[in-house]
mmCIF file as Biopython writes it, N, C-alpha, C and O atoms, coordinates in Angstrom:
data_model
#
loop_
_atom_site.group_PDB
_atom_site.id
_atom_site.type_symbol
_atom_site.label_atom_id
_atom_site.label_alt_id
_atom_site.label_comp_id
_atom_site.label_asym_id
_atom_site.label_entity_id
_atom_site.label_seq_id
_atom_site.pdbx_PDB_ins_code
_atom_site.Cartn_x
_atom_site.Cartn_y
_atom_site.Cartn_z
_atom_site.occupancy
_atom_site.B_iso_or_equiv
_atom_site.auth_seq_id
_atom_site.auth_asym_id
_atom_site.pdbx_PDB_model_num
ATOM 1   N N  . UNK A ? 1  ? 98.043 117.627 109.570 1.0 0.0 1  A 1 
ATOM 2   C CA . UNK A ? 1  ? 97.187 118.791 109.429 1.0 0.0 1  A 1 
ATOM 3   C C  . UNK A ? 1  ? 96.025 118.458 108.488 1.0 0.0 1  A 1 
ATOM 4   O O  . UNK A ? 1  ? 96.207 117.806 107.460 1.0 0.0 1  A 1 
ATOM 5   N N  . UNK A ? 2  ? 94.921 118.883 108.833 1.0 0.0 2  A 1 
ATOM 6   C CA . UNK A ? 2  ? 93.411 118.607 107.734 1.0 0.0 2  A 1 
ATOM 7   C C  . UNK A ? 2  ? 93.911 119.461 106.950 1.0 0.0 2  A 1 
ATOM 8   O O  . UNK A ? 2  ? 94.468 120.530 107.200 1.0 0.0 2  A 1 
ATOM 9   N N  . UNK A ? 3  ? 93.626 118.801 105.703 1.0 0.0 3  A 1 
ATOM 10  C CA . UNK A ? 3  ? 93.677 119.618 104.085 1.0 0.0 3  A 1 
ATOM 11  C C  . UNK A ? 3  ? 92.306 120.606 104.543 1.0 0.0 3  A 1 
ATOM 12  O O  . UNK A ? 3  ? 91.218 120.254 104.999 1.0 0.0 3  A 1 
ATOM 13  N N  . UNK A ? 4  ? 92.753 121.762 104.272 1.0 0.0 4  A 1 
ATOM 14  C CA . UNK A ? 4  ? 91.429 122.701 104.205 1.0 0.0 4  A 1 
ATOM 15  C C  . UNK A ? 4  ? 90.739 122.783 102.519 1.0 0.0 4  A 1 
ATOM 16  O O  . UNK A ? 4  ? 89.546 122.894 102.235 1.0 0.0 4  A 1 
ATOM 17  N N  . UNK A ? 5  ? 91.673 122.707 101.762 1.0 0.0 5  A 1 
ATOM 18  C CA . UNK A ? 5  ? 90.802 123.376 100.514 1.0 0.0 5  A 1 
ATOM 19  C C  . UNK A ? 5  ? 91.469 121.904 99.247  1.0 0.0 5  A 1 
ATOM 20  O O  . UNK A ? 5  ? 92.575 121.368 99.327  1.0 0.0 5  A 1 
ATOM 21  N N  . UNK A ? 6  ? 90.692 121.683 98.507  1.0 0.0 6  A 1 
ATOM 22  C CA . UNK A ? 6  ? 90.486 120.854 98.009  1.0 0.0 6  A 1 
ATOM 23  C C  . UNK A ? 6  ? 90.683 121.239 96.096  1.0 0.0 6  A 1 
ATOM 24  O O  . UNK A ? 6  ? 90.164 122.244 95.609  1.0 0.0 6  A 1 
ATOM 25  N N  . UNK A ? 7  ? 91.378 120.392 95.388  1.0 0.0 7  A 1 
ATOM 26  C CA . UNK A ? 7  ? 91.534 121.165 93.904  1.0 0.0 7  A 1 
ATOM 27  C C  . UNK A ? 7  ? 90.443 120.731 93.110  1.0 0.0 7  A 1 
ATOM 28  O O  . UNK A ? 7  ? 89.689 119.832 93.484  1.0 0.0 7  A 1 
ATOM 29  N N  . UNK A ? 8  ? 90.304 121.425 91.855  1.0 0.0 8  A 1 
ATOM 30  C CA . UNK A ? 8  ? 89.390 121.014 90.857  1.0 0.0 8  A 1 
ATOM 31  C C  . UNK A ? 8  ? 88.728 119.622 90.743  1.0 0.0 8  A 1 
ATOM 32  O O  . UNK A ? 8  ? 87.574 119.198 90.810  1.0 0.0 8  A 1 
ATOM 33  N N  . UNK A ? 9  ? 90.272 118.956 90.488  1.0 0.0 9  A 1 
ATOM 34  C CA . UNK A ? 9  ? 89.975 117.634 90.042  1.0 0.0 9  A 1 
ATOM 35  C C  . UNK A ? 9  ? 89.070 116.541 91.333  1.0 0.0 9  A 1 
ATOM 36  O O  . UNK A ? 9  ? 88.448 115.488 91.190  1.0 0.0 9  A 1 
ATOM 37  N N  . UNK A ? 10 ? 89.362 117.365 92.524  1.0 0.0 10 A 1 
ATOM 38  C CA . UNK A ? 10 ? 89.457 116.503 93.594  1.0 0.0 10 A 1 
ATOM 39  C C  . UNK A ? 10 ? 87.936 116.865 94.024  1.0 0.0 10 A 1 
ATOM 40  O O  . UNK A ? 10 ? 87.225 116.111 94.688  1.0 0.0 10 A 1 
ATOM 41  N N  . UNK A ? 11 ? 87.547 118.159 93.531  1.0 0.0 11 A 1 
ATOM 42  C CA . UNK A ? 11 ? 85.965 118.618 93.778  1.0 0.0 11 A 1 
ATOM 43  C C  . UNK A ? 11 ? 85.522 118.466 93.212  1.0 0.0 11 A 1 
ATOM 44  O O  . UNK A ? 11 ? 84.482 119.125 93.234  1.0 0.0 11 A 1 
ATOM 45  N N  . UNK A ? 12 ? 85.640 117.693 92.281  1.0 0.0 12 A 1 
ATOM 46  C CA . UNK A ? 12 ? 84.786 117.017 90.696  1.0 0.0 12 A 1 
ATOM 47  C C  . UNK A ? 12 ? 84.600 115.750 91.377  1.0 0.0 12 A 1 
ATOM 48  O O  . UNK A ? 12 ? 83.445 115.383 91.593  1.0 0.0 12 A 1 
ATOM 49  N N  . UNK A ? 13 ? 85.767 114.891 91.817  1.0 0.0 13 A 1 
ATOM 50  C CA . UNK A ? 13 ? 85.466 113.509 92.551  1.0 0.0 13 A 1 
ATOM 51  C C  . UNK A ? 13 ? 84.304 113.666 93.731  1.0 0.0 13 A 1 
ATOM 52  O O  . UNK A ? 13 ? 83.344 112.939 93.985  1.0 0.0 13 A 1 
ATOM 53  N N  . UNK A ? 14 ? 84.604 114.467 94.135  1.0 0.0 14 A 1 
ATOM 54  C CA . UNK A ? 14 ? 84.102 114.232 95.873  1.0 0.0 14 A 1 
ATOM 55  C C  . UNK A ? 14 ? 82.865 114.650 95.694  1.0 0.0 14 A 1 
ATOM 56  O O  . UNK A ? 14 ? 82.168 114.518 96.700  1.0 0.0 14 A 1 
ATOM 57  N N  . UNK A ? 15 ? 81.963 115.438 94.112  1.0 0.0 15 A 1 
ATOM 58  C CA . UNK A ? 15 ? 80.824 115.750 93.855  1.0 0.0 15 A 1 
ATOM 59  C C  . UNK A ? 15 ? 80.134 115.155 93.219  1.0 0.0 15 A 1 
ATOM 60  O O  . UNK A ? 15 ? 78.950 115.320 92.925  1.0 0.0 15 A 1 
ATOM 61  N N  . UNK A ? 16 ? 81.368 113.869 92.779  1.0 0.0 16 A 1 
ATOM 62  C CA . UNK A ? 16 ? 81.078 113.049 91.402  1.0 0.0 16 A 1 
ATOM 63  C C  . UNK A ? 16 ? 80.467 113.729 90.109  1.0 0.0 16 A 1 
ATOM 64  O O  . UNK A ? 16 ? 79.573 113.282 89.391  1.0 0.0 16 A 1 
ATOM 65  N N  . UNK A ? 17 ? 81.092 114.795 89.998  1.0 0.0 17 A 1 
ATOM 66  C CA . UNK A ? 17 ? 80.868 115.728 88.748  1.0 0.0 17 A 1 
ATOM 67  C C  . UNK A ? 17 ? 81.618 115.695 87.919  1.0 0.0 17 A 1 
ATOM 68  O O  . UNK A ? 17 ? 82.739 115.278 88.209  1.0 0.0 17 A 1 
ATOM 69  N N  . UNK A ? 18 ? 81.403 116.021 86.843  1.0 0.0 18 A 1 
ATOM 70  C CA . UNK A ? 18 ? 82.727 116.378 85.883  1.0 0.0 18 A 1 
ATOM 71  C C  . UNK A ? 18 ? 83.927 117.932 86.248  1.0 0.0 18 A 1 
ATOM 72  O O  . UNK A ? 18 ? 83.461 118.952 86.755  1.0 0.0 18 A 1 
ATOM 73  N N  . UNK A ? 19 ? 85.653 117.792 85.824  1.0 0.0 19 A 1 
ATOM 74  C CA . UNK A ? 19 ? 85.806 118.566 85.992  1.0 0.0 19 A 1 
ATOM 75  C C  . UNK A ? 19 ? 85.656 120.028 84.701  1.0 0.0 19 A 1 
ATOM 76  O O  . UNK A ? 19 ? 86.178 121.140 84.778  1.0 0.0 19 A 1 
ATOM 77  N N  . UNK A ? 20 ? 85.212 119.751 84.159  1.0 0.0 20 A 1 
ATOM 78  C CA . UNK A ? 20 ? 84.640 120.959 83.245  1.0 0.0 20 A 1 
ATOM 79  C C  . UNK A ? 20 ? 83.325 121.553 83.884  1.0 0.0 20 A 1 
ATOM 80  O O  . UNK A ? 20 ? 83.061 122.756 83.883  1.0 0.0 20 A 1 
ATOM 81  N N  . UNK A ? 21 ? 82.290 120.261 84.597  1.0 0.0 21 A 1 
ATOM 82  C CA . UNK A ? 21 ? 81.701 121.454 85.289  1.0 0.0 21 A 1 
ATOM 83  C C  . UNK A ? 21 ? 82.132 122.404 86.319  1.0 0.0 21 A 1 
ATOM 84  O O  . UNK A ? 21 ? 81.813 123.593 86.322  1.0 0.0 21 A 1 
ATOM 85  N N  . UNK A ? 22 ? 83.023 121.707 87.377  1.0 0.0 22 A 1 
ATOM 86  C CA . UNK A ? 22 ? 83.089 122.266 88.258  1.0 0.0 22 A 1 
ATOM 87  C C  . UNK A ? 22 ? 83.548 123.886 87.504  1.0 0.0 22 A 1 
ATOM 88  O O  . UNK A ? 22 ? 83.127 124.948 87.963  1.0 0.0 22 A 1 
ATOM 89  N N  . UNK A ? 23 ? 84.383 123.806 86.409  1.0 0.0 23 A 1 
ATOM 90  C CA . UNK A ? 23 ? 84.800 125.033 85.877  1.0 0.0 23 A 1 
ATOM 91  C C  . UNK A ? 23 ? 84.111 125.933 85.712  1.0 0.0 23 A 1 
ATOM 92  O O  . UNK A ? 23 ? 84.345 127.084 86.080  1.0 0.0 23 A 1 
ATOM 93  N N  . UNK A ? 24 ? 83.037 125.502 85.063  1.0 0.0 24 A 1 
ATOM 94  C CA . UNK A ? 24 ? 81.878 125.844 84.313  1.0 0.0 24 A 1 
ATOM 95  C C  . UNK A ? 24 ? 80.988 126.720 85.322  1.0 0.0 24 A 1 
ATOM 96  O O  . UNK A ? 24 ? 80.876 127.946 85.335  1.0 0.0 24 A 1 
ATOM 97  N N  . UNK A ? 25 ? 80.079 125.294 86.588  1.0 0.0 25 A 1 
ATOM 98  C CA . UNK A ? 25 ? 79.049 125.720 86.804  1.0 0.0 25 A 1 
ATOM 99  C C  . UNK A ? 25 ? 79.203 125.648 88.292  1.0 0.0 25 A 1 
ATOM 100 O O  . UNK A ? 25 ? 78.158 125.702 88.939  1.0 0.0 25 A 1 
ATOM 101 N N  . UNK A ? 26 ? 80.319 125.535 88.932  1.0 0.0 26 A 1 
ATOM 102 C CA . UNK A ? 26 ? 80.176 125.710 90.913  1.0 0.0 26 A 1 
ATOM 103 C C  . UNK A ? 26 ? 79.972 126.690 91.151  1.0 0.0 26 A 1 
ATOM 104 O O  . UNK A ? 26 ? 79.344 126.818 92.203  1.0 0.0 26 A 1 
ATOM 105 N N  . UNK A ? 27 ? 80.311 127.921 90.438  1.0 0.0 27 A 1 
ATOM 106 C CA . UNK A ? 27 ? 79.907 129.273 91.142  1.0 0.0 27 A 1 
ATOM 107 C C  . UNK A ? 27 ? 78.794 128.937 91.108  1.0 0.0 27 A 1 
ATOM 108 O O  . UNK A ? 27 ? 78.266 128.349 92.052  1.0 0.0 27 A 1 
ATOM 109 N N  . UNK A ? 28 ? 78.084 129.280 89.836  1.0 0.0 28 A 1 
ATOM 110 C CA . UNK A ? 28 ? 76.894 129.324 89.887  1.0 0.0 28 A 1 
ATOM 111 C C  . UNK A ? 28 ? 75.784 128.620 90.376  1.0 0.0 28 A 1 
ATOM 112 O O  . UNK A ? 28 ? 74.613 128.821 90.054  1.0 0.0 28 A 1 
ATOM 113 N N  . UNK A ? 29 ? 76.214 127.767 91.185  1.0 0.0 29 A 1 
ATOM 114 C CA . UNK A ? 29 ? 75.110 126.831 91.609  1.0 0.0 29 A 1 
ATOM 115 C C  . UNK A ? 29 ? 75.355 127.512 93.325  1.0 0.0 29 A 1 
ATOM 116 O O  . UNK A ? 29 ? 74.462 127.317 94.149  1.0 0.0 29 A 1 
ATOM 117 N N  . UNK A ? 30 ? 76.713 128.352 93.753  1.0 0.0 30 A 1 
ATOM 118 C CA . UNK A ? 30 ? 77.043 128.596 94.939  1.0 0.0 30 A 1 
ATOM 119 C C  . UNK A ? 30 ? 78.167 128.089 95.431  1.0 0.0 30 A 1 
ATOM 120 O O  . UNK A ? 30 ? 78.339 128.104 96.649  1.0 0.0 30 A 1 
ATOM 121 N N  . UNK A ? 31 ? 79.262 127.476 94.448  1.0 0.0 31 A 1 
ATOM 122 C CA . UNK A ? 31 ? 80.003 126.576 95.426  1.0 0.0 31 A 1 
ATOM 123 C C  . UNK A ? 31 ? 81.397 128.171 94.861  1.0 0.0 31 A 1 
ATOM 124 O O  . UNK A ? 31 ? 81.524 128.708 93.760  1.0 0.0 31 A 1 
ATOM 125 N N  . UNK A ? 32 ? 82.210 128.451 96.272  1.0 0.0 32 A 1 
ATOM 126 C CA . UNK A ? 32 ? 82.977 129.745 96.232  1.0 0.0 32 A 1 
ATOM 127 C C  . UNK A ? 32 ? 84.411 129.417 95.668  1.0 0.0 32 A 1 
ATOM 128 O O  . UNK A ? 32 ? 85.361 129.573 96.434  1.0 0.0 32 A 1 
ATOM 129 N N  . UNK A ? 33 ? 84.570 129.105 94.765  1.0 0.0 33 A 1 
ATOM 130 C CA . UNK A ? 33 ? 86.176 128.881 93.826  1.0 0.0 33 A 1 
ATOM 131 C C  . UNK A ? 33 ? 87.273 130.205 94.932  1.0 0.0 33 A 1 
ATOM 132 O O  . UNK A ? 33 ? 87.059 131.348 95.338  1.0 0.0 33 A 1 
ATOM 133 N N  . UNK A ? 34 ? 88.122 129.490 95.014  1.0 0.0 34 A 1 
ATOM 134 C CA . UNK A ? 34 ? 89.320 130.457 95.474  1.0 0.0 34 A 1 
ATOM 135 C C  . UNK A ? 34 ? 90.206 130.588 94.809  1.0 0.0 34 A 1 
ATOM 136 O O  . UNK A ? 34 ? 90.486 129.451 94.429  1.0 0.0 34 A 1 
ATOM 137 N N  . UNK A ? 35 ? 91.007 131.404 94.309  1.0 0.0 35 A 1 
ATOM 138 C CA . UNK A ? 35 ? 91.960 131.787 92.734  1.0 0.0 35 A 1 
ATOM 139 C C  . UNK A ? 35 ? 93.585 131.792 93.906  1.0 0.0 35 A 1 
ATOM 140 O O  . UNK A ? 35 ? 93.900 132.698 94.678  1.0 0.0 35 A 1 
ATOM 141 N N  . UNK A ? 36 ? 94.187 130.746 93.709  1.0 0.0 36 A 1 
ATOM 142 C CA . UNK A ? 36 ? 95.477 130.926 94.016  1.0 0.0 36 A 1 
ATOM 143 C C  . UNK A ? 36 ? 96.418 131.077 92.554  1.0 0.0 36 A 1 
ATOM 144 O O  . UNK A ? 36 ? 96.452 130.354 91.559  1.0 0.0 36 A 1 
ATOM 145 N N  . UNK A ? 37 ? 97.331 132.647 92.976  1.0 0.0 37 A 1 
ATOM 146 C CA . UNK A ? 37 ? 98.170 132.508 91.846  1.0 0.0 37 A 1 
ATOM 147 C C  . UNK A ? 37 ? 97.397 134.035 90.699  1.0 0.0 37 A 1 
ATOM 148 O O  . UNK A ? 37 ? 96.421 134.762 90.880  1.0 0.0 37 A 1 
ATOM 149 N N  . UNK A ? 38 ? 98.087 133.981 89.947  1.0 0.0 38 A 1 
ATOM 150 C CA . UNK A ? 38 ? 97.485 135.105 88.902  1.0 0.0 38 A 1 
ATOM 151 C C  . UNK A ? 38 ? 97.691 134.690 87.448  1.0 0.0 38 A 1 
ATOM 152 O O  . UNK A ? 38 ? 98.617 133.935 87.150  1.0 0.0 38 A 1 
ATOM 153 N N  . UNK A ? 39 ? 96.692 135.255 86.379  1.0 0.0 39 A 1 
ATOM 154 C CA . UNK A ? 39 ? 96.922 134.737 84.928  1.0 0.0 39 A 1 
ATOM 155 C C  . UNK A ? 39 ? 96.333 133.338 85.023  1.0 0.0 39 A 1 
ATOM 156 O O  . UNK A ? 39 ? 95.519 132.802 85.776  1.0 0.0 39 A 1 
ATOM 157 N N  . UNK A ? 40 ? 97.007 132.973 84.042  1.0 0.0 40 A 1 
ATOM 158 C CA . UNK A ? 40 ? 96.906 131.954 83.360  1.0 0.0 40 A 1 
ATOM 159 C C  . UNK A ? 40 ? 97.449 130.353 84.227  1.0 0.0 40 A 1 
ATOM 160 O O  . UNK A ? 40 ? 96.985 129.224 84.070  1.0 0.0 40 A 1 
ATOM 161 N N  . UNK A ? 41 ? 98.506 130.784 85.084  1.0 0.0 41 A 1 
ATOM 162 C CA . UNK A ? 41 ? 98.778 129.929 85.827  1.0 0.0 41 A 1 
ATOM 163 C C  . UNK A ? 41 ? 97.966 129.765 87.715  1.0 0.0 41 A 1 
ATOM 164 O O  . UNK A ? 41 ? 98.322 129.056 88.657  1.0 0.0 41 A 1 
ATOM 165 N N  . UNK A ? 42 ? 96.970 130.632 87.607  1.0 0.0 42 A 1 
ATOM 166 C CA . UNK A ? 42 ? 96.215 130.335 88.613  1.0 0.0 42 A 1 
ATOM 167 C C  . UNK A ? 42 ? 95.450 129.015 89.050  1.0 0.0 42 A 1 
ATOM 168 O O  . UNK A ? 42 ? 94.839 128.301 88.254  1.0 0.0 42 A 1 
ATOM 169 N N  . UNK A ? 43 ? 95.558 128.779 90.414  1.0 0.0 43 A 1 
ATOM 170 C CA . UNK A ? 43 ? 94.770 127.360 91.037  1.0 0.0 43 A 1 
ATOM 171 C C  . UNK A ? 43 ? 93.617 127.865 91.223  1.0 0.0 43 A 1 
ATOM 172 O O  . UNK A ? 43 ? 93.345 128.949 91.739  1.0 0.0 43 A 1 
ATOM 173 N N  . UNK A ? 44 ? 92.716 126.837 90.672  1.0 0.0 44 A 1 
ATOM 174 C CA . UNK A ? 44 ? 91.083 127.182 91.320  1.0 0.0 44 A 1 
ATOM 175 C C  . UNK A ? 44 ? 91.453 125.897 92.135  1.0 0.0 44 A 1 
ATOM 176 O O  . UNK A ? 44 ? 92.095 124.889 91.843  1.0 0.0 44 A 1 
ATOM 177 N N  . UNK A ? 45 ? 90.509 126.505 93.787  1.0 0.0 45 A 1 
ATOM 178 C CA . UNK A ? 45 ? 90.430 125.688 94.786  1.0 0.0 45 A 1 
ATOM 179 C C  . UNK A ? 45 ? 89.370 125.775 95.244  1.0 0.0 45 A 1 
ATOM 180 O O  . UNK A ? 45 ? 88.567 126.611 94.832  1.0 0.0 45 A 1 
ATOM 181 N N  . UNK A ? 46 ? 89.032 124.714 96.462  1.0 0.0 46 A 1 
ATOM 182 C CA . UNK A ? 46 ? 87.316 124.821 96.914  1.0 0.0 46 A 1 
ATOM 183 C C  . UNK A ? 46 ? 87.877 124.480 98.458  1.0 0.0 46 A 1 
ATOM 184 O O  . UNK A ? 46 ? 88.691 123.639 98.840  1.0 0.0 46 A 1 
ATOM 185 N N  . UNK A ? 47 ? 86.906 125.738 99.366  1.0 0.0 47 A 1 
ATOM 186 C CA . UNK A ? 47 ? 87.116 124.790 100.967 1.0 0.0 47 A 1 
ATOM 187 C C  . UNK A ? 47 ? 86.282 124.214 100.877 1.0 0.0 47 A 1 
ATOM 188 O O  . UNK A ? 47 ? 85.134 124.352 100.452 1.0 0.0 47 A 1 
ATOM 189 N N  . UNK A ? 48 ? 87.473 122.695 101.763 1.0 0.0 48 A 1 
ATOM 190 C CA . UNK A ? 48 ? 86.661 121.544 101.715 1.0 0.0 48 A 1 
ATOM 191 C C  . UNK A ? 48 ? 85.292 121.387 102.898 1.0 0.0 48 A 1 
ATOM 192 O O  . UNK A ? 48 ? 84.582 120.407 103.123 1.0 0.0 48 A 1 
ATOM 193 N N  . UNK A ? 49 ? 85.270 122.909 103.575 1.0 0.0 49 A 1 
ATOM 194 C CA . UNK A ? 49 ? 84.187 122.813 104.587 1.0 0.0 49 A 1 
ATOM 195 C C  . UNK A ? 49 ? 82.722 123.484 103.916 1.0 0.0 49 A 1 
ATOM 196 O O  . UNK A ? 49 ? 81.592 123.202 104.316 1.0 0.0 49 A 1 
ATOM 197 N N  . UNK A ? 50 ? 83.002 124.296 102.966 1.0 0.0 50 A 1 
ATOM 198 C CA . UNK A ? 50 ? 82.410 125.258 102.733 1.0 0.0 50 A 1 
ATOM 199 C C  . UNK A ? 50 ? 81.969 124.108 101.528 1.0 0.0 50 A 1 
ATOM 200 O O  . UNK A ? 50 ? 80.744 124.217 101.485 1.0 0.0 50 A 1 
ATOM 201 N N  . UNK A ? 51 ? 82.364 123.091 100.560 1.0 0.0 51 A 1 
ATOM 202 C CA . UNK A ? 51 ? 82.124 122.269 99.725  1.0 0.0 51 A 1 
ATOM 203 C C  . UNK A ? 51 ? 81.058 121.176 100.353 1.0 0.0 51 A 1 
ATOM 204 O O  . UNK A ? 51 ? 80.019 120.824 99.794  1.0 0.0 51 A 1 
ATOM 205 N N  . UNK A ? 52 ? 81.504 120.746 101.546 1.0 0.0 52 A 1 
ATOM 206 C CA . UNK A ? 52 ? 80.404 119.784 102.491 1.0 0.0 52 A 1 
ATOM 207 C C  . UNK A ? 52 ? 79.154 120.265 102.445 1.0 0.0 52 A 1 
ATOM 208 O O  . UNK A ? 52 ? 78.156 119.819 101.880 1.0 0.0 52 A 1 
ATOM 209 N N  . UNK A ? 53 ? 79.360 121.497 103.288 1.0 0.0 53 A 1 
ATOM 210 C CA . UNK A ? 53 ? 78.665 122.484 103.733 1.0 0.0 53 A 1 
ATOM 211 C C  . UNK A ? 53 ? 77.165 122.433 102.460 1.0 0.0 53 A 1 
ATOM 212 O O  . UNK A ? 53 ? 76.017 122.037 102.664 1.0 0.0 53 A 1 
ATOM 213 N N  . UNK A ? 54 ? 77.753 122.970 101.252 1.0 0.0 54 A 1 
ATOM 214 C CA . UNK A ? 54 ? 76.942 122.724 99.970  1.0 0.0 54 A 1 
ATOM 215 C C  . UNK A ? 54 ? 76.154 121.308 99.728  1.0 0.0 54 A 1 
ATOM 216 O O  . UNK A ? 54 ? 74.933 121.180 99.640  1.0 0.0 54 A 1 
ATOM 217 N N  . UNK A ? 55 ? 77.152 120.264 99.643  1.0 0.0 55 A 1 
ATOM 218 C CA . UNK A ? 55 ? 76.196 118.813 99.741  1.0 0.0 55 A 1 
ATOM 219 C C  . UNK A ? 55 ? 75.094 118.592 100.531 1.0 0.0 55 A 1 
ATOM 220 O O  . UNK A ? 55 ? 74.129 117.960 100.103 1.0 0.0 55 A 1 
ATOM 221 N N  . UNK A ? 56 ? 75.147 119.131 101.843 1.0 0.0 56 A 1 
ATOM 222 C CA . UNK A ? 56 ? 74.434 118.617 102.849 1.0 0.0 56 A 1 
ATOM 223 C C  . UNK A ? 56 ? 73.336 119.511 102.675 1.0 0.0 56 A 1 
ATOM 224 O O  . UNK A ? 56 ? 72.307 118.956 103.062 1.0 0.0 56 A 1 
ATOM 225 N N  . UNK A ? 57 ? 73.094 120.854 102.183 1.0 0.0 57 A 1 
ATOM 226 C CA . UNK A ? 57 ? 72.006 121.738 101.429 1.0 0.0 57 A 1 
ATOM 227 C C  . UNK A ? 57 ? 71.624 121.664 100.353 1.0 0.0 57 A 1 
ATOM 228 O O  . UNK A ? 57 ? 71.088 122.605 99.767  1.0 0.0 57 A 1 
ATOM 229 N N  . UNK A ? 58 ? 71.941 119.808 99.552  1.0 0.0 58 A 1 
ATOM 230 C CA . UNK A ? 58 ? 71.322 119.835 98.390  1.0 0.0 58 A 1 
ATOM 231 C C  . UNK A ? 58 ? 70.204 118.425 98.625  1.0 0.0 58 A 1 
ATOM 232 O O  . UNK A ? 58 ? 69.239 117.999 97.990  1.0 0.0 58 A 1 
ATOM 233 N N  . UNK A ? 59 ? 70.718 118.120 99.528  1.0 0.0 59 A 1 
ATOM 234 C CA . UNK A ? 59 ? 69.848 116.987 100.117 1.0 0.0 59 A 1 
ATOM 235 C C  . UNK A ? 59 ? 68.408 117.247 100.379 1.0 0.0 59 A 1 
ATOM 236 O O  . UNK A ? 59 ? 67.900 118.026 101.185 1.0 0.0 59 A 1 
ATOM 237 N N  . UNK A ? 60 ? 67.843 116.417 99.515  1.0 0.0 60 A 1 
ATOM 238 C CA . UNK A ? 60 ? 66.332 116.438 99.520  1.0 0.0 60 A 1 
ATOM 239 C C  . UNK A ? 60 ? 65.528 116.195 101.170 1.0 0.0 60 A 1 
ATOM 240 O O  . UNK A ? 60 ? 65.643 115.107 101.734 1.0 0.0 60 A 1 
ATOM 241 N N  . UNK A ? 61 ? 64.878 117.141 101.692 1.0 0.0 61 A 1 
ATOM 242 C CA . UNK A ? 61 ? 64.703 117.185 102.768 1.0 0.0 61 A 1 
ATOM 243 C C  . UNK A ? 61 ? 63.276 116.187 103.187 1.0 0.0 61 A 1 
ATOM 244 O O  . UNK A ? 61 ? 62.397 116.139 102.327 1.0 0.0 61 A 1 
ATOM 245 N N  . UNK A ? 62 ? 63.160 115.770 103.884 1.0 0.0 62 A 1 
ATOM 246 C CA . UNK A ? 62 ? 61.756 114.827 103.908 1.0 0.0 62 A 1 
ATOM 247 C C  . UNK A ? 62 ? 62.411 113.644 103.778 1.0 0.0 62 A 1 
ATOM 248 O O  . UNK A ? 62 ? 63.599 113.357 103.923 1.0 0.0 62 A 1 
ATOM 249 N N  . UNK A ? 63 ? 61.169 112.806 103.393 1.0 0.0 63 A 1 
ATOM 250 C CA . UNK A ? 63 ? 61.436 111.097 102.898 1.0 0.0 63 A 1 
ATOM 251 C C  . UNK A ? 63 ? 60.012 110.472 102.955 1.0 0.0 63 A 1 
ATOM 252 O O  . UNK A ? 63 ? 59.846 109.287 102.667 1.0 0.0 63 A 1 
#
């Protein structure tokens, strides 16, 4: 089965970001965190389509 959604650590790699930003600053740049779980023991997750999706709209258009 394709992994649909992808964890912190793993959307920090695949953005080559840090994971404190992703904490920090994916909303805000647009990328949609999904909260599995409640409190303190909640997963932040990212779909991994909806994460692509973002890369390929940060790409400098032209050349």
């Amino acid at each position: 089965m394709v992994q649909q959604f992808m964890s912190v650590k793993e959307t920090a790699e695949y953005l080559n970001m840090s994971v404190p930003w992703v904490y920090r600053d994916a909303a805000r740049v647009g990328l949609v965190p999904y909260r599995f779980g409640r409190g303190r023991n909640a997963k932040l997750q990212f779909k991994v389509s909806e994460v692509q999706a973002w890369v390929k709209q940060q790409r400098p258009s032209g050349g």
